[in-house]
MITORVEX-122967 format. One record per residue (C-alpha): residue in one letter; x, y, z. Coordinates in steps of 0.001 Angstrom, whole numbers, padded with zeros to 6 digits, always signed. Example, Ala and Ser with C-alpha at 12.3 -4.5 7.8 and 13.67 -1.06 7.14 Angstrom:
% residues 2
A+012300-004500+007800
S+013670-001060+007140
END
This chain:
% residues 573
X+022870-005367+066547
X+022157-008379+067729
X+019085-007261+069866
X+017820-005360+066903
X+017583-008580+064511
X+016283-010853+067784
X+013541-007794+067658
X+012903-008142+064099
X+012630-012234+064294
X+009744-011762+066976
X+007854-009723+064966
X+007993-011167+061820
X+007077-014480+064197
X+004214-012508+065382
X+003220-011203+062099
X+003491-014745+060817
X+001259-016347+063533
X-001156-013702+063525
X-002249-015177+059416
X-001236-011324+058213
X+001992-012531+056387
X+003474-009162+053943
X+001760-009182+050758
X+003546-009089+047447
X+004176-005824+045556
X+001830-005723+042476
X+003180-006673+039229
X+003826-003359+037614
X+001618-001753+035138
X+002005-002254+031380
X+002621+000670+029399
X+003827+000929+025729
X+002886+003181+022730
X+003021+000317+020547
X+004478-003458+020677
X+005066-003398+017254
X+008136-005016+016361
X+009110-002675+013431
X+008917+000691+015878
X+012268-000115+016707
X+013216+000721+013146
X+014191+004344+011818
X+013848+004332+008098
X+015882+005703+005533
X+014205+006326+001660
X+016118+005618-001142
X+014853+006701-004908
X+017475+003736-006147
X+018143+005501-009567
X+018845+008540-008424
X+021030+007390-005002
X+024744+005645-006480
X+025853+004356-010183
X+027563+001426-008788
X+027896-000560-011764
X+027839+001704-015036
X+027342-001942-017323
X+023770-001831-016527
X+022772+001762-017149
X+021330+001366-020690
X+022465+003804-022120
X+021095+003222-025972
X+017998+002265-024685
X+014372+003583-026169
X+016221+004765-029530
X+014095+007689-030723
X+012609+007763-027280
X+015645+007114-024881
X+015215+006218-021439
X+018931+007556-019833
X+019410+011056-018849
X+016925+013091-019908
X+017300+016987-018088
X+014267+019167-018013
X+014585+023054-018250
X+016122+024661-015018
X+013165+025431-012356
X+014917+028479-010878
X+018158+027751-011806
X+017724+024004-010922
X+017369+020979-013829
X+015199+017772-012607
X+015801+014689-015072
X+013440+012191-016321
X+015552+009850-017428
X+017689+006856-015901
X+020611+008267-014108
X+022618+004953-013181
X+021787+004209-009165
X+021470+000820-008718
X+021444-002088-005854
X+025418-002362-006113
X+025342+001539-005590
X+023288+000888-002559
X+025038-001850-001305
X+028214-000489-001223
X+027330+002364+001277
X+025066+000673+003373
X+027652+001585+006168
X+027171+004918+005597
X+023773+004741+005948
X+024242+002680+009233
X+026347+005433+010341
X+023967+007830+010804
X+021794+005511+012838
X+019096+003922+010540
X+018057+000350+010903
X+015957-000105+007798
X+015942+001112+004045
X+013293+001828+002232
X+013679+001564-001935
X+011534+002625-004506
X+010053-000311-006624
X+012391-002429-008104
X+009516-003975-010978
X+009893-004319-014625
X+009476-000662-016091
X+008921+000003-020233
X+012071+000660-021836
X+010947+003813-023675
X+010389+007167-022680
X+006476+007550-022470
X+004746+009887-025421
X+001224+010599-024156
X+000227+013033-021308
X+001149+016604-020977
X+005080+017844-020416
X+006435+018354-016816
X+006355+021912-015700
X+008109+023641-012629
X+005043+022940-010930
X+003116+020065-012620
X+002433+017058-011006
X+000970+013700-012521
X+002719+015254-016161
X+004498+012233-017758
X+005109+013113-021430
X+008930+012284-022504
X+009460+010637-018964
X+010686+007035-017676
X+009669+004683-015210
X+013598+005368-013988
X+011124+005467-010628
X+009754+002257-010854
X+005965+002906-010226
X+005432+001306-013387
X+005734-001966-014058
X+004542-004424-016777
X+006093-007475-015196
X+005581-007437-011091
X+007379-010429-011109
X+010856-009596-012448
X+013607-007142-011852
X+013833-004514-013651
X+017011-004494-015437
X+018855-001145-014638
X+018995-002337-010972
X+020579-005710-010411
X+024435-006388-011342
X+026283-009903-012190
X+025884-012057-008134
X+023716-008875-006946
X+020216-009665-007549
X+017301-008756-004913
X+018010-011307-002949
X+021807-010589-002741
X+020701-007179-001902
X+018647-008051+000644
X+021100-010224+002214
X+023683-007438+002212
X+021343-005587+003892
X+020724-007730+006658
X+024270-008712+007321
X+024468-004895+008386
X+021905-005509+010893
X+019510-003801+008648
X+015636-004514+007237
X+014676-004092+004014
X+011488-001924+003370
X+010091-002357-000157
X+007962-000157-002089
X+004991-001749-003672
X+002035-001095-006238
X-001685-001579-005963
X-003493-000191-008359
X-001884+000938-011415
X+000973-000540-014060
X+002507+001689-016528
X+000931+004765-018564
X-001869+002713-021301
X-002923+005129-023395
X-002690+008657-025092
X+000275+007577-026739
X+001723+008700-030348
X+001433+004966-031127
X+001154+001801-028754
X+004486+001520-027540
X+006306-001508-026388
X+005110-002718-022560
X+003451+000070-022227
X-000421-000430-020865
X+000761-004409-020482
X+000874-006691-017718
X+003037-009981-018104
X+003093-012784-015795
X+006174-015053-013954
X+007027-016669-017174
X+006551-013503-019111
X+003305-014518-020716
X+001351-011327-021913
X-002021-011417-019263
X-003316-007592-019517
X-003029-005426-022125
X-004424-001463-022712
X-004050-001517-026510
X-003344+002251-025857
X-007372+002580-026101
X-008613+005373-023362
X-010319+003405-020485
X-013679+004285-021631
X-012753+002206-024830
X-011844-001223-023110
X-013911-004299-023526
X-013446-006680-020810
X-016776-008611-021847
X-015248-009437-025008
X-011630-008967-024366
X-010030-011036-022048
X-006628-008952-022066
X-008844-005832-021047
X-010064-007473-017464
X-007390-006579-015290
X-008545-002653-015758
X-010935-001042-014565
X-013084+001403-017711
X-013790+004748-015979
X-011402+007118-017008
X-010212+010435-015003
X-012846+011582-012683
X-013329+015254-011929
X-012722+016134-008501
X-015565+018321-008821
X-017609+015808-009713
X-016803+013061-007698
X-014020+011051-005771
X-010714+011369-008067
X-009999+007813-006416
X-012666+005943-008642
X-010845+006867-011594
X-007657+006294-013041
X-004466+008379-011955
X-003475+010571-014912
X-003134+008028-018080
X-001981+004507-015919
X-003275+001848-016244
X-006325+001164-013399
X-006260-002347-011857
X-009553-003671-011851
X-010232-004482-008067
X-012677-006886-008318
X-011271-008861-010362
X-009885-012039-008241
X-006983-012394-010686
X-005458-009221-009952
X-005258-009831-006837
X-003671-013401-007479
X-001146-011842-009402
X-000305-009103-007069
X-000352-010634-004217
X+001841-013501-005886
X+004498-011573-007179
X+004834-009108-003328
X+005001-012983-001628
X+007841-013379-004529
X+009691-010843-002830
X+008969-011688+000488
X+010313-014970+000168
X+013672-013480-001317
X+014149-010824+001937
X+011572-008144+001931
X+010972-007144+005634
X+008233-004809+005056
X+005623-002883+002242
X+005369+000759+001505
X+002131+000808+000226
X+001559+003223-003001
X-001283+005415-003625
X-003388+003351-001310
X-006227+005387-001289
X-006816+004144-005162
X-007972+000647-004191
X-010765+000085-001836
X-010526-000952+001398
X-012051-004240+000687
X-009192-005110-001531
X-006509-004138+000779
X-008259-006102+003505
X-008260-009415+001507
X-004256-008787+000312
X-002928-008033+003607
X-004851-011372+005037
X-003215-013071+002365
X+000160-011675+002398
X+000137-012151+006743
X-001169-015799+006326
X+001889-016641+004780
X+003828-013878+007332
X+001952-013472+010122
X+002820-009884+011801
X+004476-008350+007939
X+004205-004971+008714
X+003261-002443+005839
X+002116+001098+005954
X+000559+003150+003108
X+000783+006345+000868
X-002437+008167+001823
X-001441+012187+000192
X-004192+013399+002501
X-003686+015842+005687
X-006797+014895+007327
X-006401+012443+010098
X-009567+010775+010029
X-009066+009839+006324
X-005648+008522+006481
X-007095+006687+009761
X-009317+004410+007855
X-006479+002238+006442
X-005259+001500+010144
X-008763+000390+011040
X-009840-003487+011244
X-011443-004763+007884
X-010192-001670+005931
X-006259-002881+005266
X-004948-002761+009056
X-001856-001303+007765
X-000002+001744+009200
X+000061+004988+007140
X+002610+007972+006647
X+001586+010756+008632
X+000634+013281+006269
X-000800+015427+009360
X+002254+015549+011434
X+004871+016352+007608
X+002133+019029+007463
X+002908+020411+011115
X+006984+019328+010705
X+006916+022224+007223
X+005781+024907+009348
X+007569+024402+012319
X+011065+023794+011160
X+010695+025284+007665
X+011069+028991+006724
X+007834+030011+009028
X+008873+028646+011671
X+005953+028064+013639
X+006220+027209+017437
X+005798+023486+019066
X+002573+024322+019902
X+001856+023762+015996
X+002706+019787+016708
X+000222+019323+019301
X-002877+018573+017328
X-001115+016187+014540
X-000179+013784+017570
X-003262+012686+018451
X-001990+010837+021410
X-005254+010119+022640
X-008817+009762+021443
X-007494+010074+017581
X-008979+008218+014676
X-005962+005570+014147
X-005504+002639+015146
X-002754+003474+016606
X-000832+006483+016913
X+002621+005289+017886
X+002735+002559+014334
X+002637+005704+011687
X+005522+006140+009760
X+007026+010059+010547
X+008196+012324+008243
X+008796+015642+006379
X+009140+015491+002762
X+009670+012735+000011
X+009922+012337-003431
X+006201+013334-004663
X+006041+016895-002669
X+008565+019652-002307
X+011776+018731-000160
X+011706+020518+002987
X+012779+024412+002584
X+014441+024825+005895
X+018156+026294+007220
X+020714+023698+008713
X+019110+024162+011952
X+015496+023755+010587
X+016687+020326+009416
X+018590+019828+012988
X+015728+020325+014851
X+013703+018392+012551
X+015428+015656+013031
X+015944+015936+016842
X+011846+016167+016868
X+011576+013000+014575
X+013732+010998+016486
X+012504+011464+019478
X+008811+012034+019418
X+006026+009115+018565
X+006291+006865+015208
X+008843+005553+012988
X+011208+007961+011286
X+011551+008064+007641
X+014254+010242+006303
X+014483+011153+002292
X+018066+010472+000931
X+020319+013267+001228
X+018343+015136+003840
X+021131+014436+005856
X+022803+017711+004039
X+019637+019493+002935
X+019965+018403-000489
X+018208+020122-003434
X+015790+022208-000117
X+012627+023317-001453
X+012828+021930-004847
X+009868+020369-006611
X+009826+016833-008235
X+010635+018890-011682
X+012928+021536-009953
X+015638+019112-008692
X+013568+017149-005761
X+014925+013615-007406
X+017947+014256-008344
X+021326+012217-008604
X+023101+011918-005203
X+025733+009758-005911
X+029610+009427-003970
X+029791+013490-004389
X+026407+013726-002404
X+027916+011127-000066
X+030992+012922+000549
X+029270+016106+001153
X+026900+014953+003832
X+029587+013550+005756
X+030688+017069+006451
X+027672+018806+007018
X+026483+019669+010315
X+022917+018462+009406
X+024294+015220+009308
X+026250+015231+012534
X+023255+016418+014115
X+021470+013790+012958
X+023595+011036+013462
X+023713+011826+017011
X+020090+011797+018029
X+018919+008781+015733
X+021658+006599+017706
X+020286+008102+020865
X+016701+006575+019617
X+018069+002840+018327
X+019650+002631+022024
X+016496+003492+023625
X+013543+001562+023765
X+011414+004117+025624
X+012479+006677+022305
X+011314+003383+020156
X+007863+002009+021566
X+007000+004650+024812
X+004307+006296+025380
X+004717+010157+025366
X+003176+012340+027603
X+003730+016414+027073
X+004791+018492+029457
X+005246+021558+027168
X+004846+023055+023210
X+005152+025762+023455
X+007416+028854+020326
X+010956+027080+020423
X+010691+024967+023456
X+008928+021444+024072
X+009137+018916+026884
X+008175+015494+027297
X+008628+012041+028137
X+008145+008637+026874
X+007771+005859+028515
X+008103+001774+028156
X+007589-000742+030846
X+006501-004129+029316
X+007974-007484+029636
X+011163-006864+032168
X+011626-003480+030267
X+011364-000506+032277
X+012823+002978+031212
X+011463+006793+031626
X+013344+008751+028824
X+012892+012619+029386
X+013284+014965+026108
X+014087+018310+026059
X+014189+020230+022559
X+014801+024433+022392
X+015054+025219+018414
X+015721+028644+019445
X+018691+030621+018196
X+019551+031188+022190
X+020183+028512+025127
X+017142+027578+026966
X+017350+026688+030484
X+014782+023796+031565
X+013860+022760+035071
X+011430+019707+035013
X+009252+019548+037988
X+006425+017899+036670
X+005740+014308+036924
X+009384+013951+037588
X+010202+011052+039703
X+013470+010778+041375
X+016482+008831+040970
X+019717+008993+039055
X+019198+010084+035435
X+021426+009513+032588
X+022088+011662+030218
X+021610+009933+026635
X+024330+012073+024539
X+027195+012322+027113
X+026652+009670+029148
X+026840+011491+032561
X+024517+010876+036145
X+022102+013463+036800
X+021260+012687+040601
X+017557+013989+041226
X+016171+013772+044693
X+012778+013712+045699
X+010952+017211+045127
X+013767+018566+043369
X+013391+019969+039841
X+015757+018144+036909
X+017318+021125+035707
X+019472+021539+032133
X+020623+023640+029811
X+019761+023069+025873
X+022049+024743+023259
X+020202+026436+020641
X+018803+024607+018055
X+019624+021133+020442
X+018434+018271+022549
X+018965+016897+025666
X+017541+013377+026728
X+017293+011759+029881
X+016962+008270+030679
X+015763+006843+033606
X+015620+002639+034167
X+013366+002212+036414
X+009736+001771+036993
X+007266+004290+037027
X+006174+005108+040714
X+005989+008665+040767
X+002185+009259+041263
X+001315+012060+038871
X+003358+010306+036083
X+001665+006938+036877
X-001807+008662+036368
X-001064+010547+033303
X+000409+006731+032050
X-002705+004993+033316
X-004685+007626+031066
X-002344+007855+027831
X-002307+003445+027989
X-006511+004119+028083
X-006449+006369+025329
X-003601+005743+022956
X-005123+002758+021210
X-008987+001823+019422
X-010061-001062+020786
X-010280-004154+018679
END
């Protein structure tokens, strides 16, 4: 012993005098998908009136006499009735089950508008059908897209000590964020009406002082020159999507915000910093593709003056990539988006056609895509303005387990969690009342379990969060890859393994896999792998395995397949 460390001494001596002292390791290589604060979230979606009645006193009930605004049921659409009336959910309803929505693993909530909405039931526009969409007649805003005051609360929503702000605060002291769904460029339906009903086409301001008002007169009609109340909208009309871009007209009969004039803005952006200051965390963006870029540009500057980093993403209903990519883009909003591309790819792979993996591949775009950046979009599958998802229990399972652990930030629809109202329209039973029964339900389904499970696995996991993924296979019922995070003393390798088969898949990873002792994410157990040796593991149908690894990256394949996914992940600025 003693002769091997007087050995040593002399040569590090040697080493020492000869000027060739060791060198220092190199600091290890960044690599992240995103640094984005908010991809640590997963996002649950609320429609508030349609999730709990938590306090019946503020329902309504009498309101809109010949043209009441509470429950108003439609004809069944095959067997199911949708409602376009106020059905009692509320921020009380929400507030008391926020643990049950902390249960399943979400970290952020995501509510419809909570603005000042007319307090009739509207009389222009066509009826709803089965399949109509943008059909208003005989509805309410019970939705909240469409306000007349942007400033105040509309009053179905907040209870005696439970206003926004008390909402928001009960949402944070669950160690939750508060995502809030906004407007842009519309109020409330303005015209076609029997006769110019109460708040309808109007805009009032803080102190409730009429600014804007339609005057029920088609767009075409308005005066702005000579009208002051007229310059907040814009005087095209509907625009034929034959004819030109649908977007420079107005959506169905609502009222069309006139971009360019400065004062909407003011009065936008004035009543969303309102909100802000009483504990929004975040924007949904509505219909963002109706306001120019410009616009968007100049209120997201204004809104992250005041909150530098606010993150917001927007409502693009478009499957092609390079269109929704335009909002993510410098000078043209730099918000996120949802990704319509990937919902598109999530229906036919885990609904009834059941497409393979190999389907997901091109709605990643993990490199060389059109966004700013892949790993900020908001994920999903369905929401309130499309179909809900027509998939088994184990569609929805494996939905979820791909959500959860692939790029972006999950956003789940409420009641997904049990398959509620599957395949049903926004007239057929898409928005309909959840309530405690709903809640109750889902706490026994297997959806939910399922669920629950693998979104925990993701808020534990910072690689699941904010890695970069690189593929190893998607391919029919089985994909394989992993994501990776090593930034600022993080350093973890997670690798998933997903088999939405009806069968258990064996994997054995061989791969860019780099040795060491692997935990498993679900169960907890050590996985020894030595160098050269495959990670092998079994998946139960319709299931996931995930396997994390803290350490740094050294393997050399996976290092160069990270050097060129941190290359290509992100436009440059």
């Amino acid at each position: 012993m003693r002769t091997a460390l007087a050995a040593a001494l002399l040569a590090a001596t040697a080493t020492a005098c000869a000027g060739t002292a060791p060198r220092p390791a190199p600091p290890a290589a960044d690599y992240y998908g995103t640094l984005e604060p908010f991809a640590r979230e997963a996002v649950y979606f609320v429609m508030t009136d349609r999730f709990v009645n938590g306090d019946p006193s503020n329902d309504h009930r009498d309101q809109g006499g010949a043209h009441r605004t509470f429950d108003i049921p439609l004809a069944p659409c095959n067997g199911v009735a949708g409602n376009i009336g106020y059905l009692g959910g509320d921020f009380k309803g929400l507030a008391d089950h926020l643990d049950y929505i902390r249960e399943m693993g979400f970290t952020s909530v995501w509510i419809t508008p909570i603005v000042d909405n007319p307090d009739e039931a509207f009389t222009g526009g066509t009826a709803p059908s089965c399949k109509g969409f943008l059909s208003d007649k005989g509805k309410t805003g019970y939705h909240g897209y469409w306000g007349v005051n942007f400033y105040k609360v509309d009053e179905h929503l907040p209870s005696p000590g439970l206003d926004f702000k008390d909402l928001a605060d009960a949402v944070h002291g669950k160690g939750m964020k508060l995502v809030l769904d906004i407007v842009g460029n519309h109020g409330s339906p303005a015209w076609d009406m029997a006769y110019d009903q109460p708040k309808f086409g109007k805009l009032y301001d803080r102190d409730g002082t009429l600014v804007a008002d339609h005057q029920n007169l088609p767009p075409q009609r308005l005066d702005p020159a000579h009208n002051p109340l007229h310059r907040f909208f814009n005087t095209v009309g509907p625009v034929d999507g034959a004819k030109g871009s649908i977007f420079d007209g107005n959506l169905a009969q609502l009222s069309d915000l006139n971009e360019r004039n400065p004062a909407v803005l003011d009065y936008l952006a004035g009543a969303y910093e309102q909100w802000i200051d009483q504990g929004a965390d975040a924007f949904r963006i509505d219909t963002i593709a109706w306001m120019p870029d410009s616009f968007w540009q100049a209120f997201t500057t204004r809104i992250r003056a005041r909150h530098p980093g606010f993150f917001m993403f927007g409502e693009a209903f478009e499957y092609d990539a390079a269109k929704i990519a335009t909002h993510t883009l410098p000078g043209h909003g730099e918000t996120s988006v949802l990704d319509f591309p990937m919902k598109q790819a999530m229906e036919e792979v885990f609904g009834r056609q059941q497409a393979g993996f190999e389907r997901m591949a091109p709605a990643l775009h993990l490199t060389g895509g059109p966004y700013a950046n892949p790993y900020d979009l908001a994920t999903f599958y369905d929401n309130h303005d499309m179909p809900r998802l027509d998939a088994s229990d184990a569609g929805f399972i494996d939905a979820h387990n791909w959500l959860f652990t692939a790029r972006g930030i999950p956003v789940v629809y409420y009641g997904s969690e049990m398959g509620f109202m599957r395949g049903r329209p926004e007239h057929g039973g898409n928005r309909n009342y959840f309530g405690v029964e709903g809640i109750a339900a889902a706490k026994a389904s297997p959806i939910r379990v399922a669920l629950a499970r693998i979104a925990q696995v993701r808020a534990a996991s910072p690689a699941l969060q904010r890695g970069l993924q690189v593929n190893l296979e998607l391919a029919g019922h089985r994909a394989a890859f992993y994501r990776v995070v090593q930034h600022a003393g993080t350093r973890q390798i997670a690798l998933v393994l997903l088999n939405k088969g009806d069968a258990p898949e064996r994997f054995a990873v061989r791969a860019m896999l780099q040795a060491g002792d692997w935990r498993d994410a679900l169960d907890g157990g050590v996985l020894p792998v030595r160098s050269g040796e495959a990670l092998e593991a079994d998946v139960p149908a319709h299931g996931v395995r995930v396997f994390l690894l803290d350490a740094p990256a050294t393997e050399p394949a996976l290092v160069a397949a990270l050097d060129a996914a941190m290359a290509g992940a992100r436009l440059p600025r």
